[in-house]
N, C-alpha and C positions, 0 to 999 in steps of 0.2 A: 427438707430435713424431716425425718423419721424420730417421734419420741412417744415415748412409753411410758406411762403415772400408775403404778398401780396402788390397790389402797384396798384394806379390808376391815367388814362390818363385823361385830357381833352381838348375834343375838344369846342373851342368857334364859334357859331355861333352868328353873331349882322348884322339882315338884314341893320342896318341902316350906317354897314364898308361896307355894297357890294356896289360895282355902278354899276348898270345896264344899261348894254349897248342894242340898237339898230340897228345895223347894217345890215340890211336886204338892201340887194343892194348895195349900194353904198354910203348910209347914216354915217353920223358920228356924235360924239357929239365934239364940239368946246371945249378944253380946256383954264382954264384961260391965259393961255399961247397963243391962236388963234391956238396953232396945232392940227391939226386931227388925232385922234385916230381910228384905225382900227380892226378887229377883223376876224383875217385870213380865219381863219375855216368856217366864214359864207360867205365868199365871192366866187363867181362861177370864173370862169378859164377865163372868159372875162375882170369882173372888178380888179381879181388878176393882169393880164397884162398893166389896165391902169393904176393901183396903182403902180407898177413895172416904167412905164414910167413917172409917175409925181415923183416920188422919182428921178428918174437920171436927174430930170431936176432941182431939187433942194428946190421940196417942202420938207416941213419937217411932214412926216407921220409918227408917232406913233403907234405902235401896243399896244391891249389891250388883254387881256384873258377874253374869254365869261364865262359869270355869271356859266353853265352849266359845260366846265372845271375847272370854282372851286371849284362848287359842288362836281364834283368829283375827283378832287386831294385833297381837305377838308377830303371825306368819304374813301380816300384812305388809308391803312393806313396795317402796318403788325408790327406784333410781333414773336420776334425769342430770344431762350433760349436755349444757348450753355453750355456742360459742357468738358472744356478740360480733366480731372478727370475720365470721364466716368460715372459720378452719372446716377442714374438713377431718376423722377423725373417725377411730371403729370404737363403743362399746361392748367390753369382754368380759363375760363374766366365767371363771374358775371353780370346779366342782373337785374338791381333795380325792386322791387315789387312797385304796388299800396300803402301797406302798409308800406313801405320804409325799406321794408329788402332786401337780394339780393337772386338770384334763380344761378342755376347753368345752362351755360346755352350751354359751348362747353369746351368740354377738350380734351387734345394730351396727348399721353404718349409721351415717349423719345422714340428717337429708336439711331442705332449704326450708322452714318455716317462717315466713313472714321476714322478719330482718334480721334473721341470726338460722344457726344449724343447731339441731337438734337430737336427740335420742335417747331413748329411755327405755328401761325394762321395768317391767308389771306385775309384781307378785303380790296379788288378790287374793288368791286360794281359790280362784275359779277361772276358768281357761279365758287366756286373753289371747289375743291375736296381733301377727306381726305382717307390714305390707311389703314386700320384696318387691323395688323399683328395677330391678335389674332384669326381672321377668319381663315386664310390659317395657323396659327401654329398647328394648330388642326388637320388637315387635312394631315400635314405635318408628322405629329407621327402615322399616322396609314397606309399612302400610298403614295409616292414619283410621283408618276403618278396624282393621285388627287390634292395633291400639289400643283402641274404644273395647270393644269386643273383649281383649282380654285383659283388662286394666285391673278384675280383681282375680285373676290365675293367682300373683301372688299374694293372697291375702289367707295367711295360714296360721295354725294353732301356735303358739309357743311352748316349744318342750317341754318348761317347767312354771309352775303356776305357784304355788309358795316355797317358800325355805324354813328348814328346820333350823331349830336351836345348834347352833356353833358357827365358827369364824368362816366369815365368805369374803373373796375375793374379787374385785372389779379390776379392770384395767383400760384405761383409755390410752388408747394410739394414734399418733396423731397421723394424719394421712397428707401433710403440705410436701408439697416438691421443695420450695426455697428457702421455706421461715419454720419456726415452730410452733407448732398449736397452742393456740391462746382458748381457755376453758373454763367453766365453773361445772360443780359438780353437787350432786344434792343427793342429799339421803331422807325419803322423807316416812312417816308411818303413813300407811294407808286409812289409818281409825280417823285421823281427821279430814279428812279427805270420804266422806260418806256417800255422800251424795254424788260427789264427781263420780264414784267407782258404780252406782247405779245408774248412773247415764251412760258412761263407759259400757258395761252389762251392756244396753239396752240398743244404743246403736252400732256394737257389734254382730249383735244379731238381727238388728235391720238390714247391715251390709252384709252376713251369710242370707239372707231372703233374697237379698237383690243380686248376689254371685248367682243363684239357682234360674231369678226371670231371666237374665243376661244371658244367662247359657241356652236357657228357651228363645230366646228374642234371636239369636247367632242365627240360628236354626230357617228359622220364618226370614231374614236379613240377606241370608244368602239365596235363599230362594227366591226372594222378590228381586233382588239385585240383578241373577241372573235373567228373569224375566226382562227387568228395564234393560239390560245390555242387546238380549237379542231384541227388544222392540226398538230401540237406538239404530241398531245394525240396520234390520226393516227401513227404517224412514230413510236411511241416505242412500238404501238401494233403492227404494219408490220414487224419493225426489232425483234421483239420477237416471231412473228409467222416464218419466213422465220427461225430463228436459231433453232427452234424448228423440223424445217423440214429436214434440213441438219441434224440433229441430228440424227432423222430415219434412215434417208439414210445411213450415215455413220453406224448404227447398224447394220442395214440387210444385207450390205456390210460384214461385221464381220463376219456372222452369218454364212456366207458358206466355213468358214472355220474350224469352232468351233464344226458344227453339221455332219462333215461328215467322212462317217465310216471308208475309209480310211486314214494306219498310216501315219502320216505327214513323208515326206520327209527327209530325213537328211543329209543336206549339211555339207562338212566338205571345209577346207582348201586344198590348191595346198601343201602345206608341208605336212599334213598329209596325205594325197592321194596319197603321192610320198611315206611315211613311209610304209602307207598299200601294196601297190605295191612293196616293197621292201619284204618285209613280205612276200607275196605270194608266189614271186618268191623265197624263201629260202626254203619255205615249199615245194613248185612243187618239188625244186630238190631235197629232200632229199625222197621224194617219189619213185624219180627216181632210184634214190642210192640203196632205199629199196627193187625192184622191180628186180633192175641188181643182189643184191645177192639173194633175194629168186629165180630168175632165174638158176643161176650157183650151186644151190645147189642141184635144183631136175633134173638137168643135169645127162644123164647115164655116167656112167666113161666109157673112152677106158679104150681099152689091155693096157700092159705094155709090150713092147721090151724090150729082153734083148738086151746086146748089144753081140751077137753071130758073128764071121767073119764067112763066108761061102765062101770056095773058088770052083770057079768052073772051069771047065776046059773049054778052049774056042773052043774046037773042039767038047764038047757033048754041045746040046742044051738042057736048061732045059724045 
């Protein structure tokens, strides 16, 4: 569901509520009161010191704020649009026509801050700056590297830095598909807010520094990148040629075993070497055996003795 709040500020300006002061040196304007009113900022570090010494002494000096500081704590001014909810939602702000309709004239989306959505515009009187998420989401979806690389592409001026005296127009829309935006909205002066708005200053212009390295760093990033891609490339053509070699080797290695005409070797076991050897030796001896009786058989036979006594006489010699 789509809804629309719009709501409008104004600022009064009536030269005839300012009082203009003069304060250049040491001048003052007399109040109906006879006290002197001062104007810090215009005063240099000499008559700062005497104005310091005539207060301790018991005059009574009045400080005033120069016409120029009101101008711009007058044109100071922000608007911020929180959703605890999470809505999502556009900030619009409206610049009146000649013809007295309004024009569009700066809009924010929401973004996610912490545990709620966000947005706000910034009128400082000095150029503030706005970060377009929709630059770098782009960029995001097709390369995690470019991403990075262009993350402040969108980080650009804001059209308009303060607003003059008369009625302005904001508008919040609410951007839910199902529900409707749930919101708070603030209207705040800049003048109390000091400090924030010089830190603000200060690290917007760290981040236009760092948009300038980023764009030099891209630079060097792609060049070294494509270095590392072709040295990557290199190593899986090296390690693919060097296995490819080993490969040979180990082939031709083989090869002298495969092609050659003598019968491979045949290793056996110490048990069965001791079998065969057992073996052997059983065969040697029946060899033997065989050899002892074809021997004794083509052996010529003796005589046979009978067993005859023969007596002889010991006095005839035979």
């Amino acid at each position: 569901m789509f809804k629309e709040a719009a709501f409008s500020y104004n600022i009064l300006s009536d030269p005839d509520k300012r009082r203009q002061y003069n304060t250049a040196g040491f001048e003052a304007i007399e109040a109906e009161s006879q006290e002197l009113e001062l104007d810090l900022s215009s005063l240099g570090t000499v008559n700062t010191m005497f104005a310091a010494l005539f207060s301790k002494l018991g005059v009574a000096i009045k400080t005033t704020v120069s016409a120029t500081v009101l101008e711009e704590a007058l044109n100071g001014l922000v608007c911020r649009v929180q959703s605890s909810d999470k809505s999502k939602f556009k900030l619009l702000y409206f610049e009146p026509e000649d013809n007295g309709g309004l024009s569009l004239a700066l809009q924010e989306e929401s973004a996610k801050i912490g545990k709620c959505t966000s947005a706000g515009m910034y009128f400082l009187g000095f150029p503030v700056y706005r970060l377009d998420q929709a630059v770098n989401s782009v960029a995001a979806t097709k390369d995690p590297d470019t991403a990075f690389l262009k993350k402040l592409d969108g980080f650009q001026p804001c059209e308009i830095s303060e607003l003059k005296a008369g009625t302005h127009v904001f508008s919040v829309y609410g951007d839910n598909f199902f529900k409707s935006a749930s919101y708070i909205i603030e209207i705040l002066c800049a003048r109390l807010f000091s400090e924030e708005k010089d830190k603000l200053r200060a690290v917007e212009a760290r981040i236009l520094t760092k948009r300038v390295e980023l764009s030099k760093f891209e630079t060097e990033y792609r060049e070294v990148l494509a270095q590392f891609t072709e040295m990557t490339s290199r190593y899986a053509q090296e390690m693919q040629a060097i296995d490819e070699l080993l490969k040979q080797r180990n082939t031709i290695h083989a090869s002298y075993s495969s092609n050659s005409t003598a019968p491979p070797l045949k290793r056996s076991s110490s048990s069965s070497k001791s079998s065969d050897s057992f073996k052997e030796s059983k065969k040697e001896e029946e060899r033997q055996t065989s050899r002892k009786k074809h021997w004794a058989k083509d052996r010529p036979k003796k005589s046979k003795w009978f067993n005859v006594r023969l007596k002889m006489g010991k006095d005839k010699p035979c």
